[in-house]
N, CA, C and O atoms as a GROMACS GRO file, in nm:
protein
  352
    1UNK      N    1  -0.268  -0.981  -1.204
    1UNK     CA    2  -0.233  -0.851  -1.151
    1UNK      C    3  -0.186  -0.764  -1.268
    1UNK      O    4  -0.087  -0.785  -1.338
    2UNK      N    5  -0.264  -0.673  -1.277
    2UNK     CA    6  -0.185  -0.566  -1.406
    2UNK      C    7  -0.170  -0.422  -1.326
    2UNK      O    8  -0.194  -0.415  -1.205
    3UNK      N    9  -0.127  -0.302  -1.407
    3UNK     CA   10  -0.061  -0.178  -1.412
    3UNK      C   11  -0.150  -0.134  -1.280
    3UNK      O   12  -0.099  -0.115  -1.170
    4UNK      N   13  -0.301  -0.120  -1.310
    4UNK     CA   14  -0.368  -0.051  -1.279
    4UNK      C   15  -0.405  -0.105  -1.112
    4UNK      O   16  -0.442  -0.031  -1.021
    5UNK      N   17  -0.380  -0.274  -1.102
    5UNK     CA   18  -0.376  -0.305  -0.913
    5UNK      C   19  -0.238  -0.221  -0.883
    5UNK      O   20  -0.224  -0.159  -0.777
    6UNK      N   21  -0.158  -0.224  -0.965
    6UNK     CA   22  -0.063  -0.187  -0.886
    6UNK      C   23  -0.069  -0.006  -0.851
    6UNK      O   24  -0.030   0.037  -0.743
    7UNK      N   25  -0.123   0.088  -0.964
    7UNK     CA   26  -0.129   0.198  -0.936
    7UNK      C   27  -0.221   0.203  -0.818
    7UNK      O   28  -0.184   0.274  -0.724
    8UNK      N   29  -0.330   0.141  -0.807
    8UNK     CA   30  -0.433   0.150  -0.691
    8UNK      C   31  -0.375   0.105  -0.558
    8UNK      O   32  -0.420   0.158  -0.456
    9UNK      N   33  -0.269   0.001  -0.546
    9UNK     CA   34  -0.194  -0.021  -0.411
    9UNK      C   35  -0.105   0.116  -0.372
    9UNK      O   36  -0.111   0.157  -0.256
   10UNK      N   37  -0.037   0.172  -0.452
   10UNK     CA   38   0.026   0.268  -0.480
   10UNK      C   39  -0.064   0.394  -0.412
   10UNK      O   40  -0.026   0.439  -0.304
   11UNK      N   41  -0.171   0.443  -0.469
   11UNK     CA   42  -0.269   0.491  -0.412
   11UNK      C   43  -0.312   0.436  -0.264
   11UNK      O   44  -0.291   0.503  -0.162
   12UNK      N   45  -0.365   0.329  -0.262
   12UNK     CA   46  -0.370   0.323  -0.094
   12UNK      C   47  -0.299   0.309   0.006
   12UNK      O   48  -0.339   0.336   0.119
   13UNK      N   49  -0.156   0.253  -0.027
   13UNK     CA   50  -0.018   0.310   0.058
   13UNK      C   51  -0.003   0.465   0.067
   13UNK      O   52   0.026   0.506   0.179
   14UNK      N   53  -0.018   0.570  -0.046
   14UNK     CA   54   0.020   0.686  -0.021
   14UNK      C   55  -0.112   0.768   0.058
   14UNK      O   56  -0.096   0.871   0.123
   15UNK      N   57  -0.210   0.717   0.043
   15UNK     CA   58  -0.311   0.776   0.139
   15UNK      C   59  -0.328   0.727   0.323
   15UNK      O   60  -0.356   0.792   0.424
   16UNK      N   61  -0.294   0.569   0.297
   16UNK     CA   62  -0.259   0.557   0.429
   16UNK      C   63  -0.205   0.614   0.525
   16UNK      O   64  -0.247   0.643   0.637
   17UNK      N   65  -0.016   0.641   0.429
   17UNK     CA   66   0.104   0.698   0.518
   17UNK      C   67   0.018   0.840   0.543
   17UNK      O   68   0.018   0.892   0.655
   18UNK      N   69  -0.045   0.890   0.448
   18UNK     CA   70  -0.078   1.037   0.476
   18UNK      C   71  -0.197   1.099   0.629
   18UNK      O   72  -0.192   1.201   0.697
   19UNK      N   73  -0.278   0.997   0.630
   19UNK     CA   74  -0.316   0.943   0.716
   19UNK      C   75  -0.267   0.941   0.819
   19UNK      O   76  -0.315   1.017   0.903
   20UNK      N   77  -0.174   0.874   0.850
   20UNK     CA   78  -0.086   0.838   0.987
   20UNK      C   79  -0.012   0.976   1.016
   20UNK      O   80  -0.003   1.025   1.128
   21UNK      N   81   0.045   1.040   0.885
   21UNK     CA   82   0.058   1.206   0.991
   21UNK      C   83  -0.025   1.273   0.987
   21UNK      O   84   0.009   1.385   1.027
   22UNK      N   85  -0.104   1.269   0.965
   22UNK     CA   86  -0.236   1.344   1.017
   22UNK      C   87  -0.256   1.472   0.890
   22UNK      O   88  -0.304   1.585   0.906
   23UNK      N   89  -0.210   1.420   0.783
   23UNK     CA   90  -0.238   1.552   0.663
   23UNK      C   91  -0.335   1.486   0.591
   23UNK      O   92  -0.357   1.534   0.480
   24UNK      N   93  -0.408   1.378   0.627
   24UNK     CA   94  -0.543   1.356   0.585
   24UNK      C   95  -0.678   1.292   0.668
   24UNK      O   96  -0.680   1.191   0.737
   25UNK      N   97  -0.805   1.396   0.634
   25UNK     CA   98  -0.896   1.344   0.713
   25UNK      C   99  -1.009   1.337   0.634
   25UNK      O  100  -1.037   1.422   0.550
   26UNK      N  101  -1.097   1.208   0.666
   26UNK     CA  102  -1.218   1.209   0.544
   26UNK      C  103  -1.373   1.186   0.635
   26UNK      O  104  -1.407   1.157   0.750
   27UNK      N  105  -1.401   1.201   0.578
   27UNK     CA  106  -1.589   1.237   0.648
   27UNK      C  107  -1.714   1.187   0.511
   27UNK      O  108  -1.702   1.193   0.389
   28UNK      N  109  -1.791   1.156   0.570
   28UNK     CA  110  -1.876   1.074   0.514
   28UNK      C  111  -1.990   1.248   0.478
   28UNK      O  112  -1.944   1.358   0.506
   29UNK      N  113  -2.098   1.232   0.430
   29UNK     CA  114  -2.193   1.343   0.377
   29UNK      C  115  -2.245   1.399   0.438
   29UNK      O  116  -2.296   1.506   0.405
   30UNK      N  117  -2.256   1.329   0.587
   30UNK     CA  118  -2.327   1.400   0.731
   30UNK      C  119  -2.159   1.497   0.777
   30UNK      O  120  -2.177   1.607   0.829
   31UNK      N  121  -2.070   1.469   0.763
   31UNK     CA  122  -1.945   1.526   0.812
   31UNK      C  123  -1.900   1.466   0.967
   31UNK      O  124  -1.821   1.515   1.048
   32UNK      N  125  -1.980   1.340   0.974
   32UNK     CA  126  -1.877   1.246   1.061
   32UNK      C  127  -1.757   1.187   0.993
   32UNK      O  128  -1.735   1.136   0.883
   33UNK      N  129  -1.674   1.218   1.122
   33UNK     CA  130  -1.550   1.187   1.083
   33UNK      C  131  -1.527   1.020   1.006
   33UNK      O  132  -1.560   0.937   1.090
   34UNK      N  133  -1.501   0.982   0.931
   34UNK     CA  134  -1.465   0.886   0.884
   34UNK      C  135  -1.306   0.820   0.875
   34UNK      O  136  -1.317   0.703   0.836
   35UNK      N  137  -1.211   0.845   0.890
   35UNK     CA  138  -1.089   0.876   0.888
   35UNK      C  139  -1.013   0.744   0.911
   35UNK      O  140  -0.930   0.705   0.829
   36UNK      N  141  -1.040   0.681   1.016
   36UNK     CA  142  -0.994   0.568   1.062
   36UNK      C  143  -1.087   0.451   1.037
   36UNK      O  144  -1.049   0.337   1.060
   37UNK      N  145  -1.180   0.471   1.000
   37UNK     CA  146  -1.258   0.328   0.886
   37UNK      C  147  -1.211   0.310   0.758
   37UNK      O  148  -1.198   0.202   0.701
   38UNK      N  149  -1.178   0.446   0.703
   38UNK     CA  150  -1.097   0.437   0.598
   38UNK      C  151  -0.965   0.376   0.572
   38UNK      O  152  -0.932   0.312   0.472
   39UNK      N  153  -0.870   0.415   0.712
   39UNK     CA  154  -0.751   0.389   0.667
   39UNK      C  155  -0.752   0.240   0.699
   39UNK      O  156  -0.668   0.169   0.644
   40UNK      N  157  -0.860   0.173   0.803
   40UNK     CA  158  -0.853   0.046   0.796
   40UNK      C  159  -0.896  -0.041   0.659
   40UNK      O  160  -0.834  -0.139   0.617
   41UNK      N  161  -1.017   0.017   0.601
   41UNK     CA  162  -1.003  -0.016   0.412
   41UNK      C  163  -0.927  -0.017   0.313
   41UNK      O  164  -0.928  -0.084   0.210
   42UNK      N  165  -0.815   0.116   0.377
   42UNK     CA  166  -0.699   0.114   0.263
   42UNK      C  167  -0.628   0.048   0.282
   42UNK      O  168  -0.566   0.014   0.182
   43UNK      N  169  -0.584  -0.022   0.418
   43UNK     CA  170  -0.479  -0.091   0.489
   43UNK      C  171  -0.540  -0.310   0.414
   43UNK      O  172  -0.469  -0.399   0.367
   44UNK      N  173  -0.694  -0.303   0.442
   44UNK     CA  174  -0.693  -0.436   0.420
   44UNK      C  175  -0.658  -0.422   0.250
   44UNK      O  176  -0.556  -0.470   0.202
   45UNK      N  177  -0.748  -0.357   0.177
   45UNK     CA  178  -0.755  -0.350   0.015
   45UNK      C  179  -0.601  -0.379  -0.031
   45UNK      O  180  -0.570  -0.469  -0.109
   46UNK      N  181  -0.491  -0.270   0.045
   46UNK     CA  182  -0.359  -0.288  -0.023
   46UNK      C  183  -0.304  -0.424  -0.002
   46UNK      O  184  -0.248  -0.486  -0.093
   47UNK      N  185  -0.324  -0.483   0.144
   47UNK     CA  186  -0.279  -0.657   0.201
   47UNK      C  187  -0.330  -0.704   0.082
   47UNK      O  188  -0.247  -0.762   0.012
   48UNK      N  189  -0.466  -0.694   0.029
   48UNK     CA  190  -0.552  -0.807  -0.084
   48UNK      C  191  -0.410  -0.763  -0.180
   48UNK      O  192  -0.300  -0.814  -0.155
   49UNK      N  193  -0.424  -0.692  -0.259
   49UNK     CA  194  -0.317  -0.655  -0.388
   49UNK      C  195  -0.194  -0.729  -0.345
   49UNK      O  196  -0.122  -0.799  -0.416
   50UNK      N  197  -0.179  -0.698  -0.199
   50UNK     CA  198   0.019  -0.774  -0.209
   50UNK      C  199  -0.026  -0.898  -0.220
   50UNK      O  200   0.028  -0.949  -0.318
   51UNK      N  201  -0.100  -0.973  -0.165
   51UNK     CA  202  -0.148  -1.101  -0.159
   51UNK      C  203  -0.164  -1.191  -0.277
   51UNK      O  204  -0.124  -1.307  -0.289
   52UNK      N  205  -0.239  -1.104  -0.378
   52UNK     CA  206  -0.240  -1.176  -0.485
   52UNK      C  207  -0.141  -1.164  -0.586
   52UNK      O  208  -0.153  -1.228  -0.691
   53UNK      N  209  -0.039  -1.084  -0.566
   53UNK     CA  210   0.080  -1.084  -0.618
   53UNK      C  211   0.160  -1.182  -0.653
   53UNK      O  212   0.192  -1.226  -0.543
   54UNK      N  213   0.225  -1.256  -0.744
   54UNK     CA  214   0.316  -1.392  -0.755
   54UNK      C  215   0.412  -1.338  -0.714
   54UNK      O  216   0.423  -1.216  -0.711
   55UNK      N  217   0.521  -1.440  -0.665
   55UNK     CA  218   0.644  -1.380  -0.625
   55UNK      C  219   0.698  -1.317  -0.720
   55UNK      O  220   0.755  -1.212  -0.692
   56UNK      N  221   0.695  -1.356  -0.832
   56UNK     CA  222   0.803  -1.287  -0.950
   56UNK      C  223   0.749  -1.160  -0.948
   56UNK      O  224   0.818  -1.060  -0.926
   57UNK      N  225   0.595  -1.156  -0.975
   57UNK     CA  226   0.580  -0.998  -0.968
   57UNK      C  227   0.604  -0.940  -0.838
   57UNK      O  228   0.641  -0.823  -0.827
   58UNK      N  229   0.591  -0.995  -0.766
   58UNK     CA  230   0.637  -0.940  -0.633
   58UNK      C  231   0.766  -0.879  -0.635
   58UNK      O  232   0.778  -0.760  -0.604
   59UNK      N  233   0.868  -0.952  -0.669
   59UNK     CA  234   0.993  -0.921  -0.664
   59UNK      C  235   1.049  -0.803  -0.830
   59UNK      O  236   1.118  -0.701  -0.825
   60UNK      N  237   1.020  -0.836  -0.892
   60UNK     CA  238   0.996  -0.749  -1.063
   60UNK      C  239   0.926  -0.612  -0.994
   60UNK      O  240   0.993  -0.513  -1.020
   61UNK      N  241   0.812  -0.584  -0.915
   61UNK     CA  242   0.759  -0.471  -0.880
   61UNK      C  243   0.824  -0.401  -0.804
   61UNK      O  244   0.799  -0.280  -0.806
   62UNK      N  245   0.937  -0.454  -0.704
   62UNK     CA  246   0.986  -0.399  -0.595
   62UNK      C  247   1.098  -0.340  -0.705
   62UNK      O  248   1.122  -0.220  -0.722
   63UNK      N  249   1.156  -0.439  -0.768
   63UNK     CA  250   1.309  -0.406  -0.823
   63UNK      C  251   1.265  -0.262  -0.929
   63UNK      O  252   1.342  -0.196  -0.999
   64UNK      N  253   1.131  -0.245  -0.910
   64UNK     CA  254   1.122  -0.145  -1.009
   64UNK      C  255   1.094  -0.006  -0.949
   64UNK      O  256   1.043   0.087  -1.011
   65UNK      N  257   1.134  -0.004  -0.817
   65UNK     CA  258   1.144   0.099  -0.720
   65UNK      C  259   1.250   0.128  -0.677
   65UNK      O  260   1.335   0.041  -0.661
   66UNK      N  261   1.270   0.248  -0.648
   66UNK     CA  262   1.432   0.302  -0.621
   66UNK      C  263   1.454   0.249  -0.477
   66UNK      O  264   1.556   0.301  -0.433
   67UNK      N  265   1.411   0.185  -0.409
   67UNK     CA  266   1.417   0.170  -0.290
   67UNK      C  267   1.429   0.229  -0.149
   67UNK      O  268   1.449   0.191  -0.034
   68UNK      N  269   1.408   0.336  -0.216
   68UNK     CA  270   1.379   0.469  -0.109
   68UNK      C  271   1.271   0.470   0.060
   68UNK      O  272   1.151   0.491   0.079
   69UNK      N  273   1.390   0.436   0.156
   69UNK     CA  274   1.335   0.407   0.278
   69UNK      C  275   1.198   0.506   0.310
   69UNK      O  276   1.209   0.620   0.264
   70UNK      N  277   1.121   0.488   0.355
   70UNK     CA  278   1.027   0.567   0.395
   70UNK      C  279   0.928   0.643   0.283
   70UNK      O  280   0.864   0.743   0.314
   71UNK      N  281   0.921   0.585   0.154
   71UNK     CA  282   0.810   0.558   0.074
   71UNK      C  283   0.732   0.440   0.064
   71UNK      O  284   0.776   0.336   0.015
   72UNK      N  285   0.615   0.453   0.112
   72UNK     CA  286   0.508   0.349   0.181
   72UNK      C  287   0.530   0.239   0.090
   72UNK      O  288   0.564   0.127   0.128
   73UNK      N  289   0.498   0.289  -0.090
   73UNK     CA  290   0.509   0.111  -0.162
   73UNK      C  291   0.595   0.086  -0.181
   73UNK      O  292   0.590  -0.023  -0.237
   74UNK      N  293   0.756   0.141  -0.163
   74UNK     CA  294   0.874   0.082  -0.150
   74UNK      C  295   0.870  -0.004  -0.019
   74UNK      O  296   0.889  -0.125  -0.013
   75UNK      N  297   0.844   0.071   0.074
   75UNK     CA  298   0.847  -0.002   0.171
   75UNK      C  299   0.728  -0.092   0.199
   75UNK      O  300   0.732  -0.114   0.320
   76UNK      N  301   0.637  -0.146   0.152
   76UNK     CA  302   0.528  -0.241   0.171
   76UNK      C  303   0.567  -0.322   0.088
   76UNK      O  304   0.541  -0.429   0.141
   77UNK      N  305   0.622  -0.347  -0.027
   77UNK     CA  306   0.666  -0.443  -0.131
   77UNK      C  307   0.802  -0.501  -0.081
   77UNK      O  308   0.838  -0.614  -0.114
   78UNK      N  309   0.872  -0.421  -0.004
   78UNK     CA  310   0.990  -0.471   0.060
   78UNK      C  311   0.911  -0.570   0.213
   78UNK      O  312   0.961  -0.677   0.247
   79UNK      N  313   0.834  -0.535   0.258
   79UNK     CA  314   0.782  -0.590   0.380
   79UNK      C  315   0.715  -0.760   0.341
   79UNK      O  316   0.746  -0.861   0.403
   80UNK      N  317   0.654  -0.756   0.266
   80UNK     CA  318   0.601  -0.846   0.159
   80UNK      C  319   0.689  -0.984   0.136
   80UNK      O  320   0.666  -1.104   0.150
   81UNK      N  321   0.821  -0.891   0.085
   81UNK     CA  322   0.943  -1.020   0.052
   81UNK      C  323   0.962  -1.038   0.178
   81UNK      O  324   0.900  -1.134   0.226
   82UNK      N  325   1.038  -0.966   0.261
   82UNK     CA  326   1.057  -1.052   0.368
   82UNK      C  327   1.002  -1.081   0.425
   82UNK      O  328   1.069  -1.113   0.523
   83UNK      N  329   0.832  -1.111   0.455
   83UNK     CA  330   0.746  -1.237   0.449
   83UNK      C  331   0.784  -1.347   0.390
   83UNK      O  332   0.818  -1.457   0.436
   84UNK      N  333   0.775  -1.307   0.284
   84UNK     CA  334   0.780  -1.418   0.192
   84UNK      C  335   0.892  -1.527   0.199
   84UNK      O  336   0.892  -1.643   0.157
   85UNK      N  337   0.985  -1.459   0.261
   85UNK     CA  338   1.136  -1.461   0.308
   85UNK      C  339   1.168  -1.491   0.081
   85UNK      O  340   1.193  -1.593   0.016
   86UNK      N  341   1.152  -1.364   0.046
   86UNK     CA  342   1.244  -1.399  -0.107
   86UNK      C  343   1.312  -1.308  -0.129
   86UNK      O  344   1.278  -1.193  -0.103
   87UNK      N  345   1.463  -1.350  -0.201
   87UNK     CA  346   1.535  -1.238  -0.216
   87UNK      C  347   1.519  -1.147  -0.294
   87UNK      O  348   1.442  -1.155  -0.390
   88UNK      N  349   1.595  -1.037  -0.265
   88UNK     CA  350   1.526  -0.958  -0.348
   88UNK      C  351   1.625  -0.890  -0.476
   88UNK      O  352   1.575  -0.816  -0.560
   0.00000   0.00000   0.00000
């Protein structure tokens, strides 16, 4: 796992959340809506990234976030550990 999975989880948490309030919508070249195939791609892609995460980086990535409730990769890296059940 280097810089750049993690900027791309980062990226598909912040497009997700954006998603879910409705300040983003995407469409394929015909201009069918695409929107919710997407956020189900961004949703599995980011699971793959936490997944292959070691705990240490798991826990080293989180601690390197202010922990600010209601920012998606604060809060998905926090969701993660307590899976994991590890402290944090």
């Amino acid at each position: 796992m280097n810089d750049s999975d993690l900027t791309r989880l980062r990226s598909l948490l912040n497009s997700a959340s954006r998603i879910d309030r409705g300040d983003l919508r995407t469409q394929d070249g015909s201009g069918r809506d695409t929107t919710q195939e997407n956020l189900k791609l961004y949703r599995e892609k980011a699971g793959q990234i936490l997944d292959a995460l070691t705990d240490v980086q798991l826990v080293e990535t989180y601690r390197q976030t202010d922990g600010e409730v209601g920012d998606p990769y604060g809060d998905a890296l926090l969701a993660e550990l307590k899976r994991r059940n590890l402290p944090i």
